[in-house]
C-alpha positions as CSV (number, residue, x, y, z in Angstrom):
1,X,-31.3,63.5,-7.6
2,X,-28.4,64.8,-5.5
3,X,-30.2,66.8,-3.3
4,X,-32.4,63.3,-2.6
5,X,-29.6,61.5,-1.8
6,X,-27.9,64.0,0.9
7,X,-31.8,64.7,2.3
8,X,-31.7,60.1,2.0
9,X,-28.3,60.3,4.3
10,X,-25.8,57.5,4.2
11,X,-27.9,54.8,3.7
12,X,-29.1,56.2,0.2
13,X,-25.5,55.9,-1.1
14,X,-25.9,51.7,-0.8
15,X,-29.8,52.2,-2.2
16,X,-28.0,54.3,-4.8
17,X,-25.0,51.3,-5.3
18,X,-27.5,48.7,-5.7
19,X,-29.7,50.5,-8.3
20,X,-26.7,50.8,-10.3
21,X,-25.6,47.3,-10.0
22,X,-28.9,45.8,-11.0
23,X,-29.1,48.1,-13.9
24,X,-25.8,46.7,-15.2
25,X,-26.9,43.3,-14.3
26,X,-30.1,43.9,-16.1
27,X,-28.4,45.5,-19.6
28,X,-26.3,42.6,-19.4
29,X,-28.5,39.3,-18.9
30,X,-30.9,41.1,-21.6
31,X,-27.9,41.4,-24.1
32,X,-27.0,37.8,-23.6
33,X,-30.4,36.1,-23.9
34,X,-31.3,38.4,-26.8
35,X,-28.2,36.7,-29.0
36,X,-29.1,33.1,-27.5
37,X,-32.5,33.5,-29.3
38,X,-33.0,31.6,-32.2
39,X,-35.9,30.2,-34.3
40,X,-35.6,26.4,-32.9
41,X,-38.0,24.7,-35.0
42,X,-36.5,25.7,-38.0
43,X,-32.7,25.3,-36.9
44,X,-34.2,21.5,-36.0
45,X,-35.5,20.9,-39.6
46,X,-32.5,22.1,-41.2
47,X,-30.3,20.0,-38.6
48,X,-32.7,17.2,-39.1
49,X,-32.6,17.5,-43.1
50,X,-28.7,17.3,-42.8
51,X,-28.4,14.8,-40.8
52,X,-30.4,12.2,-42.5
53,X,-28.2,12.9,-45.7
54,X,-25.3,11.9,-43.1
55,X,-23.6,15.2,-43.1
56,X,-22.3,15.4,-39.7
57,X,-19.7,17.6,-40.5
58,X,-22.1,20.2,-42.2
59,X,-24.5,19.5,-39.2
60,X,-21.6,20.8,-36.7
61,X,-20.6,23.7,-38.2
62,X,-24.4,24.7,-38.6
63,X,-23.9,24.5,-34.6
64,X,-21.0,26.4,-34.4
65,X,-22.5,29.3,-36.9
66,X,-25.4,29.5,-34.7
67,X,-25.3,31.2,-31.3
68,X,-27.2,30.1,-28.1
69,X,-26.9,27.8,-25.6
70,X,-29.2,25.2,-28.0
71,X,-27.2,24.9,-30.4
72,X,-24.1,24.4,-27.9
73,X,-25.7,21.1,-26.3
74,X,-26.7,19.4,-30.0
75,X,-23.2,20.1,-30.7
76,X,-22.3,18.0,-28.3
77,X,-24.8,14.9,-28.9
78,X,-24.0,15.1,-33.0
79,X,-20.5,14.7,-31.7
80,X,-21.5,11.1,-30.5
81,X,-23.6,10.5,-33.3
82,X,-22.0,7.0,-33.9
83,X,-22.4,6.2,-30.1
84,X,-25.4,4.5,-27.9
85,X,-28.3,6.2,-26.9
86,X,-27.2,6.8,-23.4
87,X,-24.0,7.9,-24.3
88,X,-25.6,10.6,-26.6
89,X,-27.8,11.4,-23.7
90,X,-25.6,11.9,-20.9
91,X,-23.4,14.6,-23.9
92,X,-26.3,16.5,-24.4
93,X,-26.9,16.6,-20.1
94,X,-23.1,17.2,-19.7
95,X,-23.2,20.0,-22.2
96,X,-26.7,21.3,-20.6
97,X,-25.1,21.5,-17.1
98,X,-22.3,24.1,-18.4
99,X,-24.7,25.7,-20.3
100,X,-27.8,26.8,-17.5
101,X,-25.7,28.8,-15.7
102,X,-24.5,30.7,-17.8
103,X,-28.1,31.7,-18.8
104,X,-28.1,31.9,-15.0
105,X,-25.6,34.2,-14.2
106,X,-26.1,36.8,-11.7
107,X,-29.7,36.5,-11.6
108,X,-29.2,35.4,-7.8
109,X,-27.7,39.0,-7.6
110,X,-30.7,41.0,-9.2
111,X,-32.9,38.7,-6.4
112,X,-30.5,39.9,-4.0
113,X,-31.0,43.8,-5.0
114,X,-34.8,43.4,-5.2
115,X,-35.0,41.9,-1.4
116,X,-32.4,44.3,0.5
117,X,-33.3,47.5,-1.6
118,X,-36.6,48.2,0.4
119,X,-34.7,46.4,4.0
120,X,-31.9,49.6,3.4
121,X,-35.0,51.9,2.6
122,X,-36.5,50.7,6.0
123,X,-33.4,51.0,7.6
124,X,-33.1,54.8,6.6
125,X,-36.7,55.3,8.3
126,X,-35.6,53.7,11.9
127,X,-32.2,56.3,11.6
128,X,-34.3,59.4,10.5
129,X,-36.8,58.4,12.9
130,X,-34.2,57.6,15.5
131,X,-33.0,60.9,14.7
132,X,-35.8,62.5,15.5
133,X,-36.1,61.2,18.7
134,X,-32.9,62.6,19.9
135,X,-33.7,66.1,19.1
136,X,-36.9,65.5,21.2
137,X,-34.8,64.3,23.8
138,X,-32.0,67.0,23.7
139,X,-35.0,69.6,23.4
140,X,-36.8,68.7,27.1
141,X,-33.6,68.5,28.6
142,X,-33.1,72.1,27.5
143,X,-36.4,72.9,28.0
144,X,-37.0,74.0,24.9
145,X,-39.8,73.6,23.0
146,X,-39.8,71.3,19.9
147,X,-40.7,72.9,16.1
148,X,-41.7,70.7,13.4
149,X,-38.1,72.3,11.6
150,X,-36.4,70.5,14.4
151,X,-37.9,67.1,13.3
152,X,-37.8,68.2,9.5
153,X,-34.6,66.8,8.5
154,X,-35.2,63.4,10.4
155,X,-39.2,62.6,9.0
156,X,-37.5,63.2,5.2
157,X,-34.3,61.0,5.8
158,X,-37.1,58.3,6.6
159,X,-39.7,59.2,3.8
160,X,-36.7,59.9,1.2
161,X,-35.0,56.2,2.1
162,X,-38.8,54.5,1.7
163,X,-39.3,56.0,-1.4
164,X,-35.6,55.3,-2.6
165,X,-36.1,51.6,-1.8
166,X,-38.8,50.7,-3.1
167,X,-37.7,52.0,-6.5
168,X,-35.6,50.4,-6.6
169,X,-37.2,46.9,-5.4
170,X,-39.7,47.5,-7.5
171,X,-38.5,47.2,-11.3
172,X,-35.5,45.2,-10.1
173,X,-38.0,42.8,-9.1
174,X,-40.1,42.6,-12.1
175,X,-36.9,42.6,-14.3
176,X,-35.8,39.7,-12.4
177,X,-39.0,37.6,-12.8
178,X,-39.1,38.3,-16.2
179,X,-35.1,37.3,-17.0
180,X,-36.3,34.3,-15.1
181,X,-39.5,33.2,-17.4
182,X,-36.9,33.4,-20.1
183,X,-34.4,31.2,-19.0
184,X,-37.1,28.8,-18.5
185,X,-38.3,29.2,-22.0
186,X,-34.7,28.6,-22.9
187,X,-34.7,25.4,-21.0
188,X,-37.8,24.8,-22.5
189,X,-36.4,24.9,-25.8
190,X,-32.8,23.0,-25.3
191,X,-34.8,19.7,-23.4
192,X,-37.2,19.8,-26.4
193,X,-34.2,20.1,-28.9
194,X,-32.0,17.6,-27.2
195,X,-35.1,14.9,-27.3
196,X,-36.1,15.2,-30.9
197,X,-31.4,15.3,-31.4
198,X,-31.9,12.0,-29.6
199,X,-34.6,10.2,-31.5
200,X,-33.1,11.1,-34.5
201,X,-29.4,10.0,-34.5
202,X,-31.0,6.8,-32.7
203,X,-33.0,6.7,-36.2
204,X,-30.4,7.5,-38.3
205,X,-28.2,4.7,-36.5
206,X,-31.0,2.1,-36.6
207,X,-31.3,3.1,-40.5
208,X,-27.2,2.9,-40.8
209,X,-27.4,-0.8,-39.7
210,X,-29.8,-1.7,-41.8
């Protein structure tokens, strides 16, 4: 790996930098959706089942036991249980607005890494192949013929700063679009949550008045 980087040049020590920042950013996002996953149909029903015996308090703590951005925004709407509809609604949006970035969070970045990793790698081929050129150049001014060991070290800076970005474009890339399809699926899941919240304290307060 070393000996890659110095044949790579300078420009495989930011291919190098970005690699190790997408890996952290990577470990990180996957660490944080993994303990905002929760089994939302069932932590519904047993929402649903407390509050229709009217234990809000019970209901809120269940919230606060539970991790995840879900059970964070029906926090927030059983908090306005005794409140209009709207008023419910725009809690549960408030709370949803603090609550997508977060699951966001440096994704931007990893897109970032996956675009510019294989622009550096590119880069690295115009400067190896630049290089090249100029020992062509200084050789016919000398009059001296050209060996392919005088091109040598400027074809592998360019082929050695391809590879490099690219791999690291690559699974940066598909890391990214899968972090992504599971943000959705949380969104997914919290709009879904937040309606069937809504229809049921606007039950439960229809029954109340009764």
């Amino acid at each position: 790996m070393f000996e890659m980087v110095v044949k790579g040049g300078p420009i495989m020590y930011p291919i190098l930098l970005c690699s190790i920042i997408a890996m952290a950013i990577v470990i990180e996002r996957v660490y944080h959706l993994y303990r905002a996953r929760i089994d939302t149909r069932k932590f519904m029903d047993d929402i649903a089942n407390v509050l229709r015996r009217n234990k809000i308090v019970e209901a809120i703590e269940m919230c606060d036991n539970t991790p995840g951005p879900i059970a964070h925004i029906l926090k927030a709407g059983i908090l306005k249980h005794d409140r209009p509809r709207q008023e419910i609604k725009e809690s549960i949006e408030e709370a949803g607005l603090y609550e997508v970035p977060r699951m966001e969070k440096n994704l931007t970045a990893l897109a970032t890494i996956a675009h510019i990793a294989p622009l550096l790698g590119l880069l690295g081929t115009v400067v190896g192949m630049v290089g090249c050129f100029q020992v062509i150049q200084a050789k016919s001014t000398s009059f001296n013929p050209v060996s392919p060991g005088d091109l040598a070290g400027g074809i592998s800076q360019a082929l050695v700063t391809t590879v490099a970005g690219l791999a690291v474009a690559i699974p940066v890339y598909v890391a990214y679009n899968y972090l992504v399809s599971r943000v959705n699926n949380l969104v997914l899941d919290m709009e879904r949550s937040a309606t069937d919240l809504i229809n049921i304290l606007t039950q439960r307060g229809k029954d109340y008045a009764a």
